[in-house]
Structures are given as C-alpha cells and as structure tokens.
C-alpha positions as CSV (number, residue, x, y, z in Angstrom):
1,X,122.1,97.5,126.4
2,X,119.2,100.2,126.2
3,X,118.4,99.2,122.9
4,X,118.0,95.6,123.5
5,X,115.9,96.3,126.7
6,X,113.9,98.8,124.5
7,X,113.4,96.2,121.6
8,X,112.4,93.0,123.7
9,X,111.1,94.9,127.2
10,X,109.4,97.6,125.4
11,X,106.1,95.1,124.4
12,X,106.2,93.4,128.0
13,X,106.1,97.2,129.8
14,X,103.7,98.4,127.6
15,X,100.1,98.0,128.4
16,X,97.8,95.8,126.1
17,X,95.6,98.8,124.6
18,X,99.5,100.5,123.9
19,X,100.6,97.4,122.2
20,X,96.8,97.3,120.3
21,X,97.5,100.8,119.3
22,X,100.9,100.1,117.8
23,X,99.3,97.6,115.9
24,X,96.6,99.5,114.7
25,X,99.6,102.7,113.5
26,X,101.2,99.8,111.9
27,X,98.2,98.3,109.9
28,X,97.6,102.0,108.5
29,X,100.8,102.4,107.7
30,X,101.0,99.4,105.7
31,X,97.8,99.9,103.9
32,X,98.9,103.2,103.1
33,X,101.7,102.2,101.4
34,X,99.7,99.6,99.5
C-alpha cells in the first residue's frame, strides 16, 4: 500500500518546482550516462 501511494501520490503531493527538479536530476543523469 505505501509503495503504490508513494509511486502514483508522490508527483500529485509534490510541488511543481519539486517535480521540475526531479526532472532536471533525471535529465543529468541520463546525459551522463550517454
């Protein structure tokens, strides 16, 4: 239960500029692995 409340809830508690930020790790990330 806690992990499908953290996997689909987690975006919709988060604030925008958290989610934007989360993006923005995960665009690194990728292009660091490229």
């Amino acid at each position: 239960m806690e992990n499908r409340t953290c996997s689909s809830g987690s975006g919709k508690i988060m604030p925008p500029e958290q989610n934007r930020n989360n993006v923005a790790k995960r665009r690194t990330k990728i292009k660091q692995k490229i």
